[in-house]
Each structure stands twice: as structure tokens, then as C-alpha cells.
C-alpha positions in Angstrom: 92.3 17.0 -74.8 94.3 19.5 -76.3 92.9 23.0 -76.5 94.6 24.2 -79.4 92.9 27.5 -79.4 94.0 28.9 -76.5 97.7 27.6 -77.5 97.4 29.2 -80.7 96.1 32.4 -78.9 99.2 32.2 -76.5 101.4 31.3 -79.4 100.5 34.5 -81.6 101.1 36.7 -78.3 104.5 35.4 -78.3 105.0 35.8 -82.2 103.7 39.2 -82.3 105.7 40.2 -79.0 109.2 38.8 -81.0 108.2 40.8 -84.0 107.4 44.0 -82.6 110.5 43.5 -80.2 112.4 43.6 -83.5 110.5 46.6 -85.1 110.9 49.0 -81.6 114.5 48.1 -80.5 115.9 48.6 -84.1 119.8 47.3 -84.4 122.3 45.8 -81.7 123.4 48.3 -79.2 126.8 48.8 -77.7 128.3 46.6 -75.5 128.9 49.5 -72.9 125.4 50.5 -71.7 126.3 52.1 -68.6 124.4 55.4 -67.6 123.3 56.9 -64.7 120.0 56.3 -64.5 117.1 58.1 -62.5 116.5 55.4 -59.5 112.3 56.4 -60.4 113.0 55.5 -64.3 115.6 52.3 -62.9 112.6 51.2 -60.0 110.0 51.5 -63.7 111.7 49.3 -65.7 112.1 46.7 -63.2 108.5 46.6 -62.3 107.7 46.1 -65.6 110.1 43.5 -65.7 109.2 41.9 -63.2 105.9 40.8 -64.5 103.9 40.8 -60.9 102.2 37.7 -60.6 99.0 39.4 -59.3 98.0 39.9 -63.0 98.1 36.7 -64.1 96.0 35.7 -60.8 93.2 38.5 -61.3 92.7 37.8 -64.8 92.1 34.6 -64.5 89.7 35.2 -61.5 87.8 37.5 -63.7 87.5 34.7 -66.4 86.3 32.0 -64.0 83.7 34.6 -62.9 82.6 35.2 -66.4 82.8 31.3 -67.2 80.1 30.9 -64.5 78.0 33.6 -65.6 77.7 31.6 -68.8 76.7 28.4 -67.5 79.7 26.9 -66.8 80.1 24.8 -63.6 83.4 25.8 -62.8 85.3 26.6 -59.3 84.7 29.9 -57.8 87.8 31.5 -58.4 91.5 31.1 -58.1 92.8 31.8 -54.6 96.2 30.9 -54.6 99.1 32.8 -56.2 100.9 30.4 -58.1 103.4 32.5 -60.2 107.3 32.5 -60.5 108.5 35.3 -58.4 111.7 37.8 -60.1 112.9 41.0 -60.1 114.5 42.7 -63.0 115.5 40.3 -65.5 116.2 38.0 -62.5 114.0 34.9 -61.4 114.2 33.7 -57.9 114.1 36.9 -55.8 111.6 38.1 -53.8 110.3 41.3 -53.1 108.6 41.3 -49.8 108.9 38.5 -47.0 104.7 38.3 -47.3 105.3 37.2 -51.2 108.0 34.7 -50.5 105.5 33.2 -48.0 102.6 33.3 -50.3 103.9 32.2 -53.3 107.1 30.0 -52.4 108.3 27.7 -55.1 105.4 26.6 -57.3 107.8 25.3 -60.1 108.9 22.5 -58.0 106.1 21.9 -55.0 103.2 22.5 -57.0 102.2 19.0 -58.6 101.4 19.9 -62.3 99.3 16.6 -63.1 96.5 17.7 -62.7 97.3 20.4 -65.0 98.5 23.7 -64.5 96.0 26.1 -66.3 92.3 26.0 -64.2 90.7 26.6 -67.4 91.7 23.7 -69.6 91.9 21.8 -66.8 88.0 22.3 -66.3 87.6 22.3 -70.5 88.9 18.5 -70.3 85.9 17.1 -68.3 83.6 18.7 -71.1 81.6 16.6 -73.9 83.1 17.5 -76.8 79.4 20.3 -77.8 80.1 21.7 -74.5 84.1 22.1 -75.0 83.7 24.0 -78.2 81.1 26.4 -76.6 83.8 26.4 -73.6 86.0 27.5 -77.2 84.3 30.3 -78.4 82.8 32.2 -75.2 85.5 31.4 -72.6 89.1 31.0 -74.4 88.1 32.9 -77.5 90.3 32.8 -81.2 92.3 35.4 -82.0 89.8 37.2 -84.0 89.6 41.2 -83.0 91.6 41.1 -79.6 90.1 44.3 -78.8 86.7 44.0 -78.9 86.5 39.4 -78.5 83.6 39.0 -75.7 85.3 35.8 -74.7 85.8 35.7 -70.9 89.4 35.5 -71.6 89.8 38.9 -73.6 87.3 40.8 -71.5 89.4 40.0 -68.9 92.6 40.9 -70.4 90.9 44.1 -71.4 89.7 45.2 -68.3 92.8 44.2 -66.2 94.9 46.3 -68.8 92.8 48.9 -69.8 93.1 47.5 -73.4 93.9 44.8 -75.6 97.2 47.4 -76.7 98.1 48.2 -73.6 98.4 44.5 -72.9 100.5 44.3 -75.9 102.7 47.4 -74.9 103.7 45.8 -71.6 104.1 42.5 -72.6 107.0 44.4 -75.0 108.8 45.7 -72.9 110.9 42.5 -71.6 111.5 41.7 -75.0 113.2 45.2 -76.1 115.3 45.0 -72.9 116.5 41.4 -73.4 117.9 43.0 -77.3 119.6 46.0 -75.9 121.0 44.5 -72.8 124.9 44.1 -72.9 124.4 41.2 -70.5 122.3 39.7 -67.6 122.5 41.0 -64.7 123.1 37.8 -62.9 126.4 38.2 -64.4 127.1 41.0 -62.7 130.5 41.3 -60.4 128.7 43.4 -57.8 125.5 40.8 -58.0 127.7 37.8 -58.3 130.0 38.7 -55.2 126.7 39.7 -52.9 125.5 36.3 -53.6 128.6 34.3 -53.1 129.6 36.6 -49.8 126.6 37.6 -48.5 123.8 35.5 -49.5 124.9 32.4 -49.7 126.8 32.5 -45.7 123.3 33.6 -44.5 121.5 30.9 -46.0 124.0 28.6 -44.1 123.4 30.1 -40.7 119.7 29.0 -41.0 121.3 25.5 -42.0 120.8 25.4 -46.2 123.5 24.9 -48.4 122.6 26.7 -51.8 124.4 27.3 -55.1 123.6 30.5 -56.2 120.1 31.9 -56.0 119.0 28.1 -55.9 116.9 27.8 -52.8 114.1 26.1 -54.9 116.2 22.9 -55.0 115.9 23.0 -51.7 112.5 22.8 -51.7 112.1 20.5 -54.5 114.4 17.9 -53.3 113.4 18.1 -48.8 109.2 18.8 -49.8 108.8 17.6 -53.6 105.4 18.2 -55.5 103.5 17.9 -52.3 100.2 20.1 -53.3 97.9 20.9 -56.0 97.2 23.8 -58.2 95.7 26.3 -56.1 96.7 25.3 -52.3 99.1 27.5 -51.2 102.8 26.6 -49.5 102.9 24.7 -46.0 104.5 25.8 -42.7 108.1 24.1 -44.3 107.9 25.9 -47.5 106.9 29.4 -46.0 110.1 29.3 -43.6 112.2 28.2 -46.8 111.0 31.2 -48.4 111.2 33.5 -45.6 114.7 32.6 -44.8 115.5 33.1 -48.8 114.1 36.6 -48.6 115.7 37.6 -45.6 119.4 36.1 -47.0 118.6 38.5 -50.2 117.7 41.4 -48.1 120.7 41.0 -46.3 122.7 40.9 -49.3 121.3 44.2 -50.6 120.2 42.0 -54.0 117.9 44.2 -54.9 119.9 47.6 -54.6 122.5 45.4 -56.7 120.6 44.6 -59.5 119.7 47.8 -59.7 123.1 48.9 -59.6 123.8 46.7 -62.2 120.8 47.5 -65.0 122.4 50.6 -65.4 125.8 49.4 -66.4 123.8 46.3 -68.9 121.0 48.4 -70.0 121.7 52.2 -68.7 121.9 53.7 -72.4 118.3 51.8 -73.5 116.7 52.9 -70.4 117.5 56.5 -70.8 116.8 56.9 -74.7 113.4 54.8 -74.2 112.6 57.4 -71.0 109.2 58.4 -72.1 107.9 55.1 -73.2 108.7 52.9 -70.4 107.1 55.8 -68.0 104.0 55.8 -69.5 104.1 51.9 -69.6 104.7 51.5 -66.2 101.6 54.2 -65.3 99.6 51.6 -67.3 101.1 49.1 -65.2 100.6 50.7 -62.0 96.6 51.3 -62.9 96.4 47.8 -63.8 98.1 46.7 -60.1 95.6 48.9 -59.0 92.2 46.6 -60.9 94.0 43.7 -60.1 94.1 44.1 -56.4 90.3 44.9 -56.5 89.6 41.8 -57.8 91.8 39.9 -56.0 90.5 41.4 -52.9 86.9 40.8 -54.1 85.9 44.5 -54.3 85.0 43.8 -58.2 83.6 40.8 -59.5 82.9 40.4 -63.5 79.3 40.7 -62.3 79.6 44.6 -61.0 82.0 44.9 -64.3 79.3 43.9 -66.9 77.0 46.2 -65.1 79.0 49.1 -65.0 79.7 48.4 -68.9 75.9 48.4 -69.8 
């Protein structure tokens, strides 16, 4: 079964993101964005970049939570975090050794069949009365994003703060990928600390990469070996470990640093004010999320705080 409501509420995120992307950025900028850029505003903007997968994880504990409360026989919440792990506008890196072990590669050794989103996953084994109550209190339509009682928006709301600050975050990766000059993969500094650096010390622990590839690794020696949910194995945790410790010895993240201000310096500095306050919005939602996550809020003590 299909659940084309919560496609078509993922699908008008997307479209309103692009269009608002379009309205905020205004025209092309320069190919020369180099500034120097406070490492406080540079360390902002690649949080917010970075899109930390403990968001995604709360969130949807929240709406299992609230799913139950209505009746529905679902799992007790999502344990596991199963995001893709970047920094910057950069996919593959770590930030902590404890992340690379808890998260690993879930593109590649997490088998999808089963389905990948707990929610239509569970919506699937529903009679078809059921699913559309499943619809309507759980997923939710797009109607009134602010104030939508569906599991799913309340959820969003509360993570957030609001349905707009949701929004505003959710912008700011599409504003930066308009006024970037380039990636910053592409990047001399970046490219030479991942051919010299990174790449030797993966082979002193025995892998042969190309590039920031280590997920091959682990896609071709473990495959999809576990579900949605279970979380790396002894093999994928040293992968990772070692992959963190290679990038951390190659200074990767002081380079792409380095190198957003020479793609996107000029954006970051004239859009000062706004990405600060976004990334205090972000930091308070870090902040909700971990108290779910660590089960010192529950939707339960949410809804009675609310009444």
C-alpha cells in the first residue's frame, strides 16, 4: 500500500523549500565567495547543514508515542539511529568516533525491504478503515501545518518549536546550495587531505578507499545484514571507527571549514543575522530532541503539560 498522504506531505515540504529557496537567495552570486568568516558564524552554518540525525530520530519517537496513545498497536519507539551522517554540505563524515559507531552505514547494511519508514511500514498491515484513521490522526494532510493534531505535526511542532521554524531550517541548505561557488568536496585543500592523509591511514588499518568511500567497504565485506532499527555489529562499528579516526587525522573537518569560506564566505556573512538565529532554533530543538531520545519526555508528559 501506498501512503500517498504522507508522500504528498513530504512532497509539498520539498516544493515549498525550492520555492522559498528561490524567493530568499534572490539572483546568482559571484563565483569568488571568499571571506573571512567568524569560525562561531562558519561552526553555525555547518550545523545547520549538517541536518543531525537526532531530529529525525526524536520526532519520529514522539509520533510512535502519540500513535499508541490513539489506539494504535505499534512498536514502542525507535531506538536506533538510522540516519546518513555529513558535515557541511559533505556526506560521509563523522563528527564524533561515538556517532560513527552508532550510526555506521545504514544506506548500505540496513536491509530496506521491510521498508524504511516505521510508520508506513506499520500503516501496511492495517485494514483499509483502520489505515485511513492511521491517515488522518497519525500522518496528517497538509491542511494548517501549524495547528494539524496529527501525531506527525505535533511532533514536528514540538521538536521545532513550530511548524515555521521547521520550515526556516529546512531552508537553509537550499539557500546555501544557490549561492555556493562550488562544493566543497571540490576543494584543493579538502581534496589533497583526503588523497594524502586520509586515504594512507585508511590503508594502515588495511582498507583500500576511493575518496570518502568507506561505505563500499561496508556494503560489499557486510552487505544488508540487519533490519531497520538494529544498530551496526562489532564489524561495522570498527569500519566506522577507523573512518573517523582517518578523517580526524586528516583535519577534514577544519578543512571544510576552511573551504566554506572561500565557496560560500560572501553568503555566509551578508545572511549573518538569519543563520544565527536559525541555528539558536536549532540548538533548542538538539536540546528537545535529546530529552526524548533519552526518555526524559514522552508525548504523554507533552500533552499534559499542553492541557
Amino acid at each position: 500500500m501506498v501512503n500517498r498522504r504522507f508522500n504528498q506531505r513530504i512532497a509539498h515540504v520539498v516544493v515549498f523549500t525550492a520555492i522559498s529557496a528561490i524567493l530568499l537567495c534572490g539572483c546568482g552570486y559571484d563565483d569568488d565567495q571568499t571571506a573571512a568568516v567568524p569560525q562561531t558564524l562558519n561552526n553555525a552554518v555547518a550545523d545547520l547543514l549538517g541536518r543531525p540525525t537526532e531530529l529525525s530520530q526524536a520526532k519520529e519517537m514522539l509520533t510512535i508515542q502519540c500513535a499508541r496513545e490513539r489506539g494504535f498497536n505499534m512498536p514502542q519507539t525507535l531506538t536506533v539511529n538510522t540516519g546518513a551522517e555529513g558535515y557541511a554540505d559533505v556526506r560521509g563524515v563523522f563528527r564524533s568516533r561515538s556517532e560513527a559507531e552508532s550510526v555506521g552505514y545504514p544506506s548500505v547494511t540496513v536491509n530496506y525491504d521491510g521498508g524504511s519508514d516505521v510508520l508506513n511500514a506499520y500503516q501496511d498491515t492495517l485494514n483499509s478503515e483502520e489505515s485511513e484513521r492511521f491517515d488522518n490522526e497519525v500522518q496528517g494532510v497538509l491542511d494548517n501545518p501549524e495547528t494539524n493534531s496529527a501525531c506527525w505535526f505535533q511532533a514536528t511542532r514540538w521538536i521545532y518549536g513550530s511548524w515555521s521554524n521547521y520550515t526556516d531550517w529546512s531552508h537553509v541548505s537550499d539557500e546555501y546550495g544557490r549561492s555556493k561557488s562550488d562544493t566543497t568536496l571540490n576543494d584543493p585543500d579538502v581534496v589533497a587531505a583526503i588523497r594524502d592523509e586520509y586515504m594512507p591511514c585508511m590503508a594502515e588499518y588495511g582498507y583500500k578507499v576511493r575518496g570518502l568511500r568507506a561505505y563500499e567497504i561496508a556494503q560489499r565485506e557486510f552487505g544488508a545484514y540487519r533490519m531497520y532499527n538494529e544498530p551496526p555489529d562489532e564489524r561495522e562499528k570498527t569500519l566506522a571507527r577507523h573512518d573517523f579516526d582517518c578523517q580526524e587525522r586528516a583535519g577534514l573537518m577544519d578543512k571544510l571549514d576552511a573551504a566554506m569560506q572561500r565557496t560560500a564566505g560572501k553568503w555566509m556573512l551578508e545572511n549573518e543575522a538569519m543563520l544565527l538565529e536559525r541555528h539558536e532554533l536549532l540548538e533548542q530543538a538538539m536540546d528537545r530532541a535529546k530529552q526524548v531520545i533519552d526518555g526524559s519526555v514522552t508525548y504523554q508528559t507533552i500533552s499534559q503539560q499542553a492541557q
